[in-house]
N, C-alpha and C positions, 0 to 999 in steps of 0.2 A: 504494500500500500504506500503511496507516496503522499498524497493530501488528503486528511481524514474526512472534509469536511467540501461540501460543494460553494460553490463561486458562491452563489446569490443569498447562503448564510454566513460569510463570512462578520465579522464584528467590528473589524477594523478593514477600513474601506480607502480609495486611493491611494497606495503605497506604490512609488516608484522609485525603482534603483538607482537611476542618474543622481537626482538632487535630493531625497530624503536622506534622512538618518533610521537606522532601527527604531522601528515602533518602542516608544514606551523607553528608548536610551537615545538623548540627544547627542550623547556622546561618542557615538559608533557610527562613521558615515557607513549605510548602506552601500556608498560604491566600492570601498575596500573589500574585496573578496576574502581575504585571506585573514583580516581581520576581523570581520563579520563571523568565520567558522572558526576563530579560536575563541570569541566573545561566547556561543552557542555552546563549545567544548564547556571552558569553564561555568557554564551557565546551568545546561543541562545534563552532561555526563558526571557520573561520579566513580571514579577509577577504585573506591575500596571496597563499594559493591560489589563493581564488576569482578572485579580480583579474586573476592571470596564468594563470588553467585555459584558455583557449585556446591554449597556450604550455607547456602543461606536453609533449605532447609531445616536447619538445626534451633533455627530461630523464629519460624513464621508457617505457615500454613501455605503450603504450593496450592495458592489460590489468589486470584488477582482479585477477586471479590470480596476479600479478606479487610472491608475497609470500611468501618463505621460513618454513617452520612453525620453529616455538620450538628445536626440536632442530635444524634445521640452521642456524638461525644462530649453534650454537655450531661447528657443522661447519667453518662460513666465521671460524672467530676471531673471531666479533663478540662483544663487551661488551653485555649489553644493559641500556641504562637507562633508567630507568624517570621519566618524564615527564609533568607534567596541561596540557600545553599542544598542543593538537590540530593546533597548526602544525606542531608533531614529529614526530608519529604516524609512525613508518616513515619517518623520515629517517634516512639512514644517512652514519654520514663514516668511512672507512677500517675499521677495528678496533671499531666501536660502532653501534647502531643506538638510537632512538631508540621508546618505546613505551607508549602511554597504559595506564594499567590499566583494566578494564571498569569500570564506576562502576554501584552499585547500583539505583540510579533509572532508568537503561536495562533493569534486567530485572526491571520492575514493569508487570503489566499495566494494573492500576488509575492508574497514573501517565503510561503512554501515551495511556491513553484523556482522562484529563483535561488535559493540556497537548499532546500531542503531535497528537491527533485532531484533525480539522476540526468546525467547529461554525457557528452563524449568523453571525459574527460576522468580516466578510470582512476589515477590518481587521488581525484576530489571524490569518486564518488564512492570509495573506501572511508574518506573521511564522513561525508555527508553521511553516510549508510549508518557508521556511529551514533552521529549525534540526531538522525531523524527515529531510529529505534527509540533510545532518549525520549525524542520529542512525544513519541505516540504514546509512547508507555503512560509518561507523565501527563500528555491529554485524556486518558482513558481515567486517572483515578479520581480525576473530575464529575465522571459518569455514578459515580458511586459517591463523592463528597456529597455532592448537589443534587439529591434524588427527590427532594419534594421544596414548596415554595415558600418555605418555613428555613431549611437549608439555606434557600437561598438568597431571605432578608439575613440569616446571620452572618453571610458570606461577605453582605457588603455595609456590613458594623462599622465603625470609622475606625475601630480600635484593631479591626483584624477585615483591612479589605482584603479580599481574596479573587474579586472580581472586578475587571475594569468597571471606572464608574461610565453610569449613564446607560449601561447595560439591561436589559428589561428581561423577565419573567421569560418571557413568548420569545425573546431572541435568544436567549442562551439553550432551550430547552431546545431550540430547532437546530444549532451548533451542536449541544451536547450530545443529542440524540444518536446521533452518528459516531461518536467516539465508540457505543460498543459494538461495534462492526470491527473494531483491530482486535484481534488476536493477539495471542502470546508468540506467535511465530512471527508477527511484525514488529513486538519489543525486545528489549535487551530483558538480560535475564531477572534484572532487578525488578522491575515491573510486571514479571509474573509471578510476583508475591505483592502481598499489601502493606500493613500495618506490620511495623517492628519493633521487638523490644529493646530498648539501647540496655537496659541493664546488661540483656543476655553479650550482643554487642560489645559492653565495655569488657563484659566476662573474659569471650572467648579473642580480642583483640592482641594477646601477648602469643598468641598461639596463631593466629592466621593473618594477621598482619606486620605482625615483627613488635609493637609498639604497646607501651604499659593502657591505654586505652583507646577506642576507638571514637570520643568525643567526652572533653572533661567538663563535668554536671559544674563543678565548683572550685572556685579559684583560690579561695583561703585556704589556710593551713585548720584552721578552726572548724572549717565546715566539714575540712577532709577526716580530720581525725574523732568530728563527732558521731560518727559510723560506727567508730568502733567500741563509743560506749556503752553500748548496752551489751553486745557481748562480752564486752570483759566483764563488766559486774555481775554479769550473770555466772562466768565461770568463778570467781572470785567467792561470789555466791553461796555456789555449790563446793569448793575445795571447803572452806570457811563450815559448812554446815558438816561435809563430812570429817574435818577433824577434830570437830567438836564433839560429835558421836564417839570417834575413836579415844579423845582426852576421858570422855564418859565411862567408857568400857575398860579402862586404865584403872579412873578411880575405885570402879566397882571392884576390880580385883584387888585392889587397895584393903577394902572394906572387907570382903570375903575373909582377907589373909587376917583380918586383925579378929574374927570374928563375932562384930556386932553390926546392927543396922539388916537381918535378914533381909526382911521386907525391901527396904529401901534397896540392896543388893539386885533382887529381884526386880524392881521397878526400874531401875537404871539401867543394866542389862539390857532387859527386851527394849527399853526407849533407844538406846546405844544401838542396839542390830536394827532393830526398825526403822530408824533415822539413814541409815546407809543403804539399808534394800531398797526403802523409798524412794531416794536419791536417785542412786543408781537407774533401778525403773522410770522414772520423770526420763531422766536424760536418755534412756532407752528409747521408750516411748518416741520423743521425739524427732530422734534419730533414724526410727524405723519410719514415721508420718514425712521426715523430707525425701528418703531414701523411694518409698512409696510414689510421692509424687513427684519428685524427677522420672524413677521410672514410666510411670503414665504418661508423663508427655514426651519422653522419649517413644516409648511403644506407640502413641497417638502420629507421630511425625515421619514413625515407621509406614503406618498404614496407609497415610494422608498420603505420602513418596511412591508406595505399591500402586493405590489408587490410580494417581496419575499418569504414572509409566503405563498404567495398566489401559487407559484411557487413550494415551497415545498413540498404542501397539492397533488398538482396536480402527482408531484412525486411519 
């Protein structure tokens, strides 16, 4: 697919190469070719995706439908911010999600056809072939942001525009309508998944990208190292409760050896052992409940990968 969308819907209208600049970047003369397709590169492609799109399984559901519409990710308490870095697009961490706004030069048709089309020129159209996968992918999650008209007043909030202004109901709905006509075989591989977790992302980024994270949440040292307080006081916690038991079970033979204090012997005792099984069990327990649910969404992301393959073969 080369233009997803037909002439006579397009959104941005008279665009010409001679004397314009880039829709929506005064700053990029459309007539520079070669810098027009590196503006697009860093614009639209994101090389730590692409790098690890074999692998992205591990993080997302091999489904491009995998994409909460505007109004429910207020459902889900997400924050949504608003971002020009395509590496973000639908990354999500806890309470926020992460969301390119439609950029104007996408919904030009005179501007598809001139950068984005294939042409004689096989060099460029290795490059272009890039950055229009890119392009489609990132039109398509639009089809799914903006699926009802409630979406699409939240879309254009002052606080989080996401759609060019001046844009109506009735025109984007006859643009968007057509984005889901592209396929996974006309995006890159990042855009046949949806919604990501960055936790997972910052997880596995020492391991698949070379690099201690794959986008850092917080820049203080304060904020960094407040992560890790509640688990230390929780281990600190538990060391603390069990050698208090064990100091117990000390004294009690203390007592025994002198003795007196039967009773009290006996009460101390089984508190001493019961304070440590209990322990023990808690941190078991919990242990088996994470242990549990990693495996479930690993075995889930198994089946999700079968599906698919299985799906395509059928194709």
């Amino acid at each position: 697919m080369d233009i997803p969308f037909e002439e006579a819907n397009e959104l941005v209208k008279g665009f010409n190469t001679g004397c314009d600049n880039v829709p929506g970047h005064p700053r990029i003369r459309a007539s520079h070719t070669d810098r027009v397709l590196e503006f697009l590169e860093d614009e639209l492609c994101s090389a730590d995706l692409e790098q690890i799109g074999p692998k992205l399984w591990w993080f997302s559901m091999h489904d491009r439908a995998n994409i909460s519409p505007l109004h429910r990710q207020h459902v889900k308490n997400r924050t949504i911010i608003v971002t020009e870095e395509s590496r973000l697009h639908l990354v999500w961490y806890y309470d926020r999600i992460f969301i390119k706004p439609l950029p104007k030069y996408l919904l030009s048709h005179a501007f598809w056809k001139t950068f984005l089309s294939t042409n004689r020129n096989e060099k460029l159209n290795e490059r272009k072939d890039r950055i229009r996968r890119a392009a489609l992918g990132f039109l398509r999650t639009y089809y799914f942001l903006i699926k009802h008209e409630s979406d699409f007043i939240i879309a254009r909030e002052n606080n989080i525009p996401l759609i060019p202004s001046g844009t109506t109901w009735d025109q984007f709905c006859a643009i968007s309508s057509q984005f889901d006509r592209i396929t996974d075989d006309d995006t890159n591989i990042r855009y046949q998944y949806g919604e990501i977790r960055l936790s997972r992302l910052n997880f596995y980024a020492p391991l698949l990208l070379g690099r201690s994270t794959y986008h850092r949440v917080v820049g203080q040292y304060r904020d960094y190292f407040k992560w890790f307080y509640a688990p230390v006081v929780f281990f600190f916690a538990l060391t603390s409760l069990m050698l208090s038991a064990m100091q117990v079970g000390i004294s009690v033979e203390e007592v025994m050896a002198s003795r007196r204090g039967w009773l009290l012997w006996e009460v101390s005792r089984w508190f001493s052992v019961l304070s440590m099984l209990g322990t023990t069990l808690v941190v078991g327990v919990l242990a088996m409940v994470f242990m549990l649910k990693y495996a479930r969404e690993w075995v889930y992301a198994f089946q999700s990968r079968r599906r698919k393959k299985r799906g395509r073969s059928v194709c």
